[in-house]
N, C-alpha and C positions, 0 to 999 in steps of 0.2 A: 515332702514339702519344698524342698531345693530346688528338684524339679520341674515345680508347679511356678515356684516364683521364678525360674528361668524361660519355660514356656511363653508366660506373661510376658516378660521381660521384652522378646523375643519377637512377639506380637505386636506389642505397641510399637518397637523400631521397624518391622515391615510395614504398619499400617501409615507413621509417619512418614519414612521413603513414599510411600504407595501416594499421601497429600501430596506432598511435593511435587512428585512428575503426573498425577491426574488431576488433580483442580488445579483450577484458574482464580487464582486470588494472590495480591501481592499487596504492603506495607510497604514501603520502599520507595528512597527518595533517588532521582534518577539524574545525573547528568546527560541528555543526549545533545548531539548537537549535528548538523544536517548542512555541509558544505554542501552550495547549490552552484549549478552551471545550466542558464536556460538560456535557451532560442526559440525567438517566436518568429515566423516570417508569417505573411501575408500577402493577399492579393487583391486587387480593390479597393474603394477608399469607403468599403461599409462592412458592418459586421454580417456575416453568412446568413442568408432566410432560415437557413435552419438554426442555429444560433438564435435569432431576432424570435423565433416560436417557440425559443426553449422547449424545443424537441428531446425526442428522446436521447438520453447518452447511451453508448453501449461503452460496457467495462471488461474487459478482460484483461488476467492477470496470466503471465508467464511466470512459471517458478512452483515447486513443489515443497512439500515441511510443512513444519507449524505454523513458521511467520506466517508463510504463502496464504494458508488458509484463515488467520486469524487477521491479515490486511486485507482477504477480500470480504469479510464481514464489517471492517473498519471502514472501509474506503463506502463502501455501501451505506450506509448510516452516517458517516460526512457529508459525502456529497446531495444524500436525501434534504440532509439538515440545511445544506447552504441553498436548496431552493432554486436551482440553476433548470431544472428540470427534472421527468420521470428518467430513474434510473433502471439500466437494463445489465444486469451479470450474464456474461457470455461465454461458452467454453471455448471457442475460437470466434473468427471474423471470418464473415462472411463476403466475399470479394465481390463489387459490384455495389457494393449497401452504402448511401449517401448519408445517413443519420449521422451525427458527431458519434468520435471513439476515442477514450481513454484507454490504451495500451499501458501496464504498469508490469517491466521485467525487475523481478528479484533474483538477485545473484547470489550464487551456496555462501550462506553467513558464518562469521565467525562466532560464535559465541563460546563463552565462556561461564558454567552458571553454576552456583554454588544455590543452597536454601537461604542466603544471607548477603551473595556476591554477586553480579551478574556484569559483565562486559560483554561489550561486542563489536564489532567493525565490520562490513559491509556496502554495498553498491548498489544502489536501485537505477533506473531509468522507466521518466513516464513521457510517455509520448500521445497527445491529442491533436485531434484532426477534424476540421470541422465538419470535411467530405470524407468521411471515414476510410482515406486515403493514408494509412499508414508505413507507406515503403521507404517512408526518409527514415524511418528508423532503422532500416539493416542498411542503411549506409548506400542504397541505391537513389538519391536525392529524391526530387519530388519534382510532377510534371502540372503545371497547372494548366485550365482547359479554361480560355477565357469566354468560354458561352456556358459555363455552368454557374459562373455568377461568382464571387469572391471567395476567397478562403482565406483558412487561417489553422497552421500547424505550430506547436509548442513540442521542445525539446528540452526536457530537464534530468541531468543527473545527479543523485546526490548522492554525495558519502557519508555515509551515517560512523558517528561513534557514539559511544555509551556504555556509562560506568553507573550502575546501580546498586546501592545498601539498603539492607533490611529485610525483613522475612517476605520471602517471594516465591512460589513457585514455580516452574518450568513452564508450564501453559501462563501463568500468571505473569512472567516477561517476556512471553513472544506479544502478550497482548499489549504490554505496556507499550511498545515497540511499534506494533502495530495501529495503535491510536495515535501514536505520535506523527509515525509517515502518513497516516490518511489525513489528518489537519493539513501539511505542511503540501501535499500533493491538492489538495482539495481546495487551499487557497490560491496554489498557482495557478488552478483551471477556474477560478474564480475573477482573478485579475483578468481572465482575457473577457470574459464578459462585460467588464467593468471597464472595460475598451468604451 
């Protein structure tokens, strides 16, 4: 009978572990907060034809993990919502390709995450280009070509922190996390429209 009621016992703590790191669900009230550093440069005194056609955007995301994968489903379903254009998820960039590009790197996270606790600290960088001309982002500047008509490149970093309570599980705070940066990314590349 001891046995029985230890087995049980025994069970229910692996299956509770097992919620915790495979579902995605959280109660939890979160303090994040998203110190910003953008640069927008531009060329021309009009917003891009392709921009003006709310063309397609392509998105691709640098960075591997949880987050990674639950900010490219976030950012995906923002940027749908905000209406800017057909969104395109991309697993690299294709050199040569004129459509707008959302470049978004995530850098190895810190987190911290209890079933009850969660912190974190971390570094993103997103970078958009109207001429899907993305090389100001490795720090090689950017060359504009005044016969292809105007552009318009954004540079934002942000430093995320975030201290979360309440019953949360693992997949359930990368997503929290991850809803938060695709608003805050999704309204940047918002503003430049709203140029």
């Amino acid at each position: 009978m001891v046995n029985r009621r230890t087995w049980i016992l025994l069970g229910a703590i692996a299956l509770f572990c097992a919620a915790f790191l495979l579902l995605n669900f959280h109660a939890a009230v979160s303090n994040t907060q998203a110190d910003m550093d953008k640069i927008t440069t531009t060329s021309g005194d009009r917003l891009p034809d392709a921009m003006q056609r709310q063309d397609k955007i392509r998105i691709a995301l640098v960075g591997e993990g949880p987050l990674g994968r639950a900010l490219q489903e976030s950012l995906v379903a923002e940027m749908q919502k905000a209406g800017i254009g057909e969104i395109e998820l991309v697993e690299a960039l294709e050199t040569g390709d004129q459509n707008p590009v959302l470049v978004v790197k995530v850098d190895p996270t810190n987190i911290l995450w209890t079933p009850f606790f969660g912190t974190s600290h971390f570094r993103i960088e997103a970078g958009y280009a109207s001429n899907g001309d993305t090389t100001f982002m490795d720090g090689m500047g950017s060359v504009y070509n005044s016969e292809d008509g105007p552009a318009l490149h954004m540079s934002a970093d942000y430093e995320i922190s975030d201290r979360s309570w309440g019953l949360i599980s693992l997949p359930g705070y990368h997503q929290l996390l991850a809803e938060y940066l695709a608003k805050q990314i999704t309204a940047a590349v918002k503003d430049l429209y709203a140029v």
